[in-house]
C-alpha positions as CSV (number, residue, x, y, z in Angstrom):
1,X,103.8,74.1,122.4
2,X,101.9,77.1,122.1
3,X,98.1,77.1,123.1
4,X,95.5,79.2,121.8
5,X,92.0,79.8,122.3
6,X,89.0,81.9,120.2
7,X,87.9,84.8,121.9
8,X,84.6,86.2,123.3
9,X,85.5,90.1,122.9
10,X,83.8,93.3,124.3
11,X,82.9,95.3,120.9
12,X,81.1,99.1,120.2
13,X,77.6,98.1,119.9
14,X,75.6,98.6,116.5
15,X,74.9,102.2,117.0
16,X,78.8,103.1,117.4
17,X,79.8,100.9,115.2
18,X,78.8,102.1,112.3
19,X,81.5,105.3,112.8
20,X,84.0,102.9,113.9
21,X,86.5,104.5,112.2
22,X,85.8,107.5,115.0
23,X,86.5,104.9,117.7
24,X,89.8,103.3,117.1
25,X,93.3,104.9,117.6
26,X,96.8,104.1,117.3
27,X,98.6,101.8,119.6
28,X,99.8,103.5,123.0
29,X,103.9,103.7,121.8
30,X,103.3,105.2,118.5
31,X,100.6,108.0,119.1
32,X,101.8,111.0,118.9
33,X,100.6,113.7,121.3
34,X,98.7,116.1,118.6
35,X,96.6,112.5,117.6
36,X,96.2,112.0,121.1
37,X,94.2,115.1,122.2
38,X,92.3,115.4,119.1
39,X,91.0,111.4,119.6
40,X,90.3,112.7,123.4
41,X,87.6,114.5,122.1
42,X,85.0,111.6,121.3
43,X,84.0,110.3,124.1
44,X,84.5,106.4,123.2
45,X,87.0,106.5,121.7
46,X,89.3,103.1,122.3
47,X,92.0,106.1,122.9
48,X,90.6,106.7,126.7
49,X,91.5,102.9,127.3
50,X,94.5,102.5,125.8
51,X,96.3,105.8,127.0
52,X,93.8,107.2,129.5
53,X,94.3,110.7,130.8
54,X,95.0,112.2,134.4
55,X,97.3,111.3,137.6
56,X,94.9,108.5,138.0
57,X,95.0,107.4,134.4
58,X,94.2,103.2,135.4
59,X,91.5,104.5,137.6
60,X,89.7,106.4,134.9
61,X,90.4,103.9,132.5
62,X,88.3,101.3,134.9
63,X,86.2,103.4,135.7
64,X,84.5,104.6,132.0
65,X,84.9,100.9,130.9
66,X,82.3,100.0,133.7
67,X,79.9,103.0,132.2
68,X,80.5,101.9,128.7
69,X,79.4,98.3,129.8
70,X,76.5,99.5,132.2
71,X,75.6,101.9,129.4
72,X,75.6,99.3,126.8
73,X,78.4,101.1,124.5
74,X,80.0,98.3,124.3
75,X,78.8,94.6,124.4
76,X,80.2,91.4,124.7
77,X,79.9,88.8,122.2
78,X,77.4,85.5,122.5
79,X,80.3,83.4,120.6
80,X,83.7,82.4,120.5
81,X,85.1,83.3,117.3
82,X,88.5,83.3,116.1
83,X,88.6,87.1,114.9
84,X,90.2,87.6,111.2
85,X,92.3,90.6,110.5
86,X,93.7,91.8,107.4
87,X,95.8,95.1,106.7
88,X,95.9,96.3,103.3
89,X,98.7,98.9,102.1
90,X,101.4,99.9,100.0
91,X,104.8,101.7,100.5
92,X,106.7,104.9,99.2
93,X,108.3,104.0,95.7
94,X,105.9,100.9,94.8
95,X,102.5,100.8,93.6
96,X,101.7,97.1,94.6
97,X,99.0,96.7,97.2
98,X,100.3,94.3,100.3
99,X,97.8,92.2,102.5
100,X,99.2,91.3,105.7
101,X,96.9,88.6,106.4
102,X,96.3,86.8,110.8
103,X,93.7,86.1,113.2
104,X,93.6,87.4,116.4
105,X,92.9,84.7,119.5
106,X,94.2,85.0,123.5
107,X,97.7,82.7,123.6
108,X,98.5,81.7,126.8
109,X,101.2,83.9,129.0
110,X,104.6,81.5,128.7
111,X,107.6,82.6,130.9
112,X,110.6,84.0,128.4
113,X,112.4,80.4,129.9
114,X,109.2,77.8,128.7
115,X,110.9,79.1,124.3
116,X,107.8,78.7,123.8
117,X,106.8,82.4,123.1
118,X,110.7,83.7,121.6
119,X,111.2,87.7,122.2
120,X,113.9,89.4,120.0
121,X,114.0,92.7,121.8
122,X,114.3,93.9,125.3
123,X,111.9,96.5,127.1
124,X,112.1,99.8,128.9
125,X,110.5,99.2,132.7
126,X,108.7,102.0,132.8
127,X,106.3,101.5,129.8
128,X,106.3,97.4,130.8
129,X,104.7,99.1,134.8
130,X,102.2,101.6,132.8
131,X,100.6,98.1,131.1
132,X,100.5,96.6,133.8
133,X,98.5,99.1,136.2
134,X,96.2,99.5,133.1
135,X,95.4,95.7,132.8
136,X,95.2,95.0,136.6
137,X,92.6,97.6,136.9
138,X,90.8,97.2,133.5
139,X,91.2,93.2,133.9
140,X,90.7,94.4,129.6
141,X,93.2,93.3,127.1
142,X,92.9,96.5,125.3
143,X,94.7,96.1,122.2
144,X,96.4,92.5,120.5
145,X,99.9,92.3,120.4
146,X,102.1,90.6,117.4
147,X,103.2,87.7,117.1
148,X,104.6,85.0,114.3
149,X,104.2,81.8,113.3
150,X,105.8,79.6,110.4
151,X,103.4,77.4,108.5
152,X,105.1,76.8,104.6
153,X,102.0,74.9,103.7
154,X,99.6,78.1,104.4
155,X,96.8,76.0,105.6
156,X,95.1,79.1,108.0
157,X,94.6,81.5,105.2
158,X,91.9,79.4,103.1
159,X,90.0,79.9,106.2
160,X,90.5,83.4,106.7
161,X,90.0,84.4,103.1
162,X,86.7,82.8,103.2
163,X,86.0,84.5,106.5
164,X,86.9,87.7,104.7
165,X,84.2,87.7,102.1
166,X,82.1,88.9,104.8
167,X,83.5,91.4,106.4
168,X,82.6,93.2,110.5
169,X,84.5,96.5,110.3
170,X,86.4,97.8,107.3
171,X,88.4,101.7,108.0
172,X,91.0,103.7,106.7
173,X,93.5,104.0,109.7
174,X,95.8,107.2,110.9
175,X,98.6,105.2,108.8
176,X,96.6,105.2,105.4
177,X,96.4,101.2,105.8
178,X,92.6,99.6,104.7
179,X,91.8,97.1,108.1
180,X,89.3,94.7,107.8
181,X,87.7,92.6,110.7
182,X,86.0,89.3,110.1
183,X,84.8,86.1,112.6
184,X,85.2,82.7,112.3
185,X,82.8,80.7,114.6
186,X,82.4,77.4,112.9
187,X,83.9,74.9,115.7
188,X,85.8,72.8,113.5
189,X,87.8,75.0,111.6
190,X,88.5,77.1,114.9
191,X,90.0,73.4,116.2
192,X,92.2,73.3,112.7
193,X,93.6,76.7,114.2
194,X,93.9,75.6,117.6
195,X,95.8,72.0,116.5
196,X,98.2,74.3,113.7
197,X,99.5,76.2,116.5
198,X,100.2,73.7,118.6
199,X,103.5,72.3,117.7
200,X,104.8,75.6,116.9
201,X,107.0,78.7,118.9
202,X,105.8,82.0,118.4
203,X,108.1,85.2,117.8
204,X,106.8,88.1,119.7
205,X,107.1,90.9,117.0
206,X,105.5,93.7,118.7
207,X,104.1,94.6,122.1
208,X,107.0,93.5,124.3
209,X,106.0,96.0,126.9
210,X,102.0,94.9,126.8
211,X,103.0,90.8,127.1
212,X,105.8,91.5,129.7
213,X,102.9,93.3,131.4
214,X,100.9,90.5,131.1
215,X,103.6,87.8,132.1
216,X,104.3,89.9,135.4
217,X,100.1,90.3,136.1
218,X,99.9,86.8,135.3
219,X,102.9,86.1,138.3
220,X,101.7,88.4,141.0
221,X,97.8,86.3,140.7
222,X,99.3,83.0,141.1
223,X,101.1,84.1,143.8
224,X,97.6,85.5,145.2
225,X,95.6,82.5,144.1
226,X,96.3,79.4,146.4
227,X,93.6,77.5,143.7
228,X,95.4,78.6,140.9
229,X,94.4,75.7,138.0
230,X,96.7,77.9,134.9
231,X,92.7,77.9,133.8
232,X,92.3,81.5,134.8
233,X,91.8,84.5,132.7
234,X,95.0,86.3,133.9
235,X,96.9,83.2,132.3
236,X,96.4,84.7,128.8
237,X,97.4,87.3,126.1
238,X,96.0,89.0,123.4
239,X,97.6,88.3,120.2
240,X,97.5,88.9,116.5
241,X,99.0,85.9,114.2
242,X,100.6,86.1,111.4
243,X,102.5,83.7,109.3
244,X,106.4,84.3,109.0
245,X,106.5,82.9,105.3
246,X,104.2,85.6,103.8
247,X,105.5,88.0,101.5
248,X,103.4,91.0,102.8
249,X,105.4,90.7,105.9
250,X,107.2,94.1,106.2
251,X,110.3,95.3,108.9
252,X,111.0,98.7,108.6
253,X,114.1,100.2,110.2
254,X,114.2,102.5,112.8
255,X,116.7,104.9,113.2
256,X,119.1,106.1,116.8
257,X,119.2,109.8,117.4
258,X,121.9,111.0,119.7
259,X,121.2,114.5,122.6
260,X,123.1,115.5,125.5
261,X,126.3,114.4,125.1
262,X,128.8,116.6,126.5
263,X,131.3,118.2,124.6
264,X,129.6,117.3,121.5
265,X,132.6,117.5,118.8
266,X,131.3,115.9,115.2
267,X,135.0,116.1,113.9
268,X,136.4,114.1,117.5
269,X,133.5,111.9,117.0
270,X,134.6,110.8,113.1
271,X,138.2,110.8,114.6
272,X,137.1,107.6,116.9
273,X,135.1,105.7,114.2
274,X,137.8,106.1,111.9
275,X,139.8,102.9,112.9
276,X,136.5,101.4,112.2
277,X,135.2,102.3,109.2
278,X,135.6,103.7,105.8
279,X,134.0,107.0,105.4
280,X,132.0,109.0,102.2
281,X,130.9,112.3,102.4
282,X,127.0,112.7,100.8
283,X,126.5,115.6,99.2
284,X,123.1,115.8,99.7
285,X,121.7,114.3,103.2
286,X,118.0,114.0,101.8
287,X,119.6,110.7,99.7
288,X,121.6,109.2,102.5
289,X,118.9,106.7,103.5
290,X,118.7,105.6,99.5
291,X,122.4,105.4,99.7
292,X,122.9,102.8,102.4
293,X,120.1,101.2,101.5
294,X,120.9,96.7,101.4
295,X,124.8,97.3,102.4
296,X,125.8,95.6,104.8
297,X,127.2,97.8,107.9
298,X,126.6,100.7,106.4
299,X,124.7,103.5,108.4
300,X,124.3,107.3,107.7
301,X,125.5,109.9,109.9
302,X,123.7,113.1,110.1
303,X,125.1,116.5,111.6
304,X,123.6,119.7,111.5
305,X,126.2,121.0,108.6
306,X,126.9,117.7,106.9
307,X,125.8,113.9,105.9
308,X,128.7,111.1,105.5
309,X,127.6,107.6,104.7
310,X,130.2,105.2,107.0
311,X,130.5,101.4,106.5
312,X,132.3,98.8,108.3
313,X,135.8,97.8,107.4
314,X,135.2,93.6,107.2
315,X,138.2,92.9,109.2
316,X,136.8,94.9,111.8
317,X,133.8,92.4,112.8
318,X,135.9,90.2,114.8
319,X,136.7,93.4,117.3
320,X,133.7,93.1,118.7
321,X,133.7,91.7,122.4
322,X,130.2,91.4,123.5
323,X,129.4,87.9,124.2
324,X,127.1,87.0,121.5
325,X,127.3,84.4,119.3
326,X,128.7,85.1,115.7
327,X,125.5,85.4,113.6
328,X,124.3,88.0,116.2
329,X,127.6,89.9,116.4
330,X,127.4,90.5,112.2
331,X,123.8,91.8,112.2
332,X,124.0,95.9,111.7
333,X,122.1,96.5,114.9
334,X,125.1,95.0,116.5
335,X,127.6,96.6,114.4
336,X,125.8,100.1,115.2
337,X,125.7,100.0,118.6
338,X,128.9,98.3,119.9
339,X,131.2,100.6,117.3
340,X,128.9,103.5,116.9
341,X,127.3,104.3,120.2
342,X,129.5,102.2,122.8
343,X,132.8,102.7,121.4
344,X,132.6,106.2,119.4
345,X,130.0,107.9,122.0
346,X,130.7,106.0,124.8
347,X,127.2,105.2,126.1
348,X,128.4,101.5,127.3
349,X,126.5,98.7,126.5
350,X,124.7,97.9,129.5
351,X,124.2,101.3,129.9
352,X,121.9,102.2,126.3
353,X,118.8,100.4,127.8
354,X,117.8,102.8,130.2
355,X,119.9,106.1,128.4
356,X,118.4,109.2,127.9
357,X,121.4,110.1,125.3
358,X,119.9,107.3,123.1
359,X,116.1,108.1,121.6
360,X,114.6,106.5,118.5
361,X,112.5,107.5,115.3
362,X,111.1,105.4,112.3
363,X,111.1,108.6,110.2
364,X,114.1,109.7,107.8
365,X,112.4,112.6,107.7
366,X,111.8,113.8,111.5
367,X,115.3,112.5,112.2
368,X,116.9,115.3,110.0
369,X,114.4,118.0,110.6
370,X,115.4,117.0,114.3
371,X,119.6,117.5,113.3
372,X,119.1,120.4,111.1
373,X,117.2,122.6,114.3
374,X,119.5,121.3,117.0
375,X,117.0,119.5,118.4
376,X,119.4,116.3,118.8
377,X,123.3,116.5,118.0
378,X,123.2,113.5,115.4
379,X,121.2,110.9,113.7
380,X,122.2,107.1,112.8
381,X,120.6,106.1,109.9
382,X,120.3,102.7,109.4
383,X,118.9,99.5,106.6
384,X,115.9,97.7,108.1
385,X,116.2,94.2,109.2
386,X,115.3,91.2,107.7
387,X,112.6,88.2,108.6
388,X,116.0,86.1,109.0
389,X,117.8,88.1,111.3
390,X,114.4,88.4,113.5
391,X,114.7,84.6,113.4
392,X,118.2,84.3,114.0
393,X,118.0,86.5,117.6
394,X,115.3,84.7,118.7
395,X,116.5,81.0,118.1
396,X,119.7,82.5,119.2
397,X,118.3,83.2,122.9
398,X,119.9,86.8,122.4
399,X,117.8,89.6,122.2
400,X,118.3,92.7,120.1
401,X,118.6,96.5,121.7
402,X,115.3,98.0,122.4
403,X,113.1,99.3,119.5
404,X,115.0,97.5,117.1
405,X,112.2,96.5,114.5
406,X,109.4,98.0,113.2
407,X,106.5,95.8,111.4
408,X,104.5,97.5,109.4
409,X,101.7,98.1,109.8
410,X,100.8,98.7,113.3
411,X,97.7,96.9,114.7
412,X,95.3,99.3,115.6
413,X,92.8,99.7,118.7
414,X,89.6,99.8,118.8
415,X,88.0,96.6,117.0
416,X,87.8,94.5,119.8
417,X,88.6,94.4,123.5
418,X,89.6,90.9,125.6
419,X,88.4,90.6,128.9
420,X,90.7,88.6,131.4
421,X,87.7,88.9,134.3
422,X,86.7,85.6,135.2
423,X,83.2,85.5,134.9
424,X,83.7,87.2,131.5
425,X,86.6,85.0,130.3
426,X,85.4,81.7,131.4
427,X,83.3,79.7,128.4
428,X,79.7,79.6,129.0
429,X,78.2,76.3,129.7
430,X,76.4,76.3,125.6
431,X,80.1,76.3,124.1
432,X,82.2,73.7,123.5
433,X,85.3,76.1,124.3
């Protein structure tokens, strides 16, 4: 099913290198705009490829990556390696140190309809158009994207522990999470990786908006290439691995805030939901998260004046009328947005992809700083989702509402860059890749 191959990535030379952790930034959709300006500042850092600045942001972007590589800032490597990457951290109330343990390799761009690569969320067009102009000018792969595979038996991470012992790049990142790069470029064991992903589909976790990008880039150059062979550089992706069955894996939620709606009434809005579900006040706000935390359905609601935790009457989940199949229609994503947002605020189904009514945060915190200054009219609090339910969409065929997961950690930028250029992608005549 899905094919892989090791990589020959553009890198900081030596010099850079050893301040790496001054040359990598935060994936485009999660830097915030203070981060981004002060990162601006150096003048290689990965920041100015990822989210270049200026009208003709793609331009520039192209541009200072053919200085850096003239220039000798960054280098590509002799080998093909399968590139090891670990992410160390820990949570708020827990003292245990997680390992979220992958390899990074190109995958090859399927089409949503070959289930070979399984998405479980959909994507905004504009951000899918902004990847795109980036890649078609960079012809750079600028950052990995995430994706999972299920192997029970574990038979990858000997591999990468050993690669581990000797470690490329180890930082601190903006998230306070330890990353550590290794290589793997003994031939054989990159074919063990190669053959174990074979048989196997791979759930896109994060970076919808960077593989669709890649998927449509990959469409507009076969139409262009009457000798397209599906050998081509354009026909891959850049993707981070990890194993489903790992207990490091961590989904955190992310919460709905809700602005502009007209006539704004919090007592008219609790009047609709109340066919719905059964209400309790919170007392205290700062606890509502803790206080819906693992039941099923339930969701906080914060207003500027008051918190009430609400929760599903059972007999209700058979009221709802999108067209999904039943395990989708009882996952609290669904719950929240068919009862909360469609039927209570009246932002329509088909109508909360592209709504400006409808914005999202992964903070409990922001999202009531946010209520309590007016900045938005309410907040949806909500559990994080499971491995299973991620699982469930995607074998399903259905597709959750946008932002709908967050893995934790985020990848970061800056280790390595993947060249889709042919005469930098294609394998030089002394490899056997």
């Amino acid at each position: 099913m899905a094919e892989i191959k090791p990589i020959r990535p553009w890198r900081f030379n030596d010099d850079l290198s050893k301040n790496i952790d001054n040359l990598t930034s935060p994936l485009f959709d999660v830097v915030s705009d203070k981060q981004r300006e002060s990162l601006y500042q150096n003048q290689y850092n990965s920041i100015h490829l990822s989210v270049p600045k200026g009208p003709n942001a793609a331009d520039n972007a192209k541009k200072l990556l053919e200085e850096w590589k003239t220039s000798g800032a960054v280098k590509q490597d002799d080998l093909y390696g399968i590139y090891v990457y670990y992410q160390y951290f820990t949570l708020p109330g827990s003292h245990k140190e997680y390992c979220r343990k992958g390899f990074i390799c190109n995958l090859r761009a399927y089409d949503w309809e070959d289930k070979v690569l399984l998405r479980h969320e959909n994507t905004m067009p504009g951000s899918v158009n902004d990847r795109i102009d980036i890649l078609e000018k960079t012809q750079l792969n600028v950052s990995p994207t995430h994706g999972l595979y299920t192997d029970e038996t574990f038979e990858l991470e000997k591999y990468m522990d050993e690669s581990m012992k000797f470690p490329i790049y180890e930082t601190e990142d903006y998230q306070g999470v330890r990353d550590v790069l290794s290589v793997i470029h003994d031939a054989e064991v990159i074919k063990r990786f190669i053959t174990l992903i074979d048989d196997k589909q791979i759930i896109l976790a994060d970076g919808h908006h960077r593989y669709e990008g890649s998927l449509m880039y990959r469409h507009k150059m076969m139409a262009e290439n009457k000798n397209h062979t599906g050998k081509e550089g354009y026909n891959y992706h850049l993707m981070f691995l990890t194993n489903t069955e790992a207990d490091d894996l961590r989904i955190l939620p992310t919460h709905r805030l809700i602005r502009n709606i007209e006539n704004f009434d919090p007592q008219e809005l609790l009047k609709k939901l109340e066919p719905y579900f059964i209400f309790k006040p919170v007392d205290d706000p700062y606890n509502i998260n803790e206080i819906i935390l693992g039941k099923q359905w339930a969701f906080g609601l914060l207003f500027k004046d008051f918190a009430i935790k609400v929760r599903l009457k059972p007999e209700m989940i058979n009221e709802i009328k999108w067209n999904f199949p039943q395990e989708i229609k009882e996952l609290d994503l669904t719950v929240m947005h068919y009862f909360i947002i469609e039927k209570a605020l009246g932002i329509e189904g088909k109508d909360q992809r592209a709504s400006d009514k409808l914005i999202f945060d992964r903070s409990f915190g922001d999202c009531l700083a946010k209520v309590i200054t007016e900045e938005v009219q309410m907040a949806i609090i909500t559990n994080d989702i499971s491995m299973e339910d991620v699982k469930k969409v995607c074998y399903s065929g259905y597709t959750m509402p946008q932002k709908s997961t967050y893995f934790y950690p985020k990848v970061i930028c800056g280790y390595l860059f993947s060249s889709i250029k042919e005469d930098e992608f294609q394998s030089p005549p002394y490899t056997c890749f």
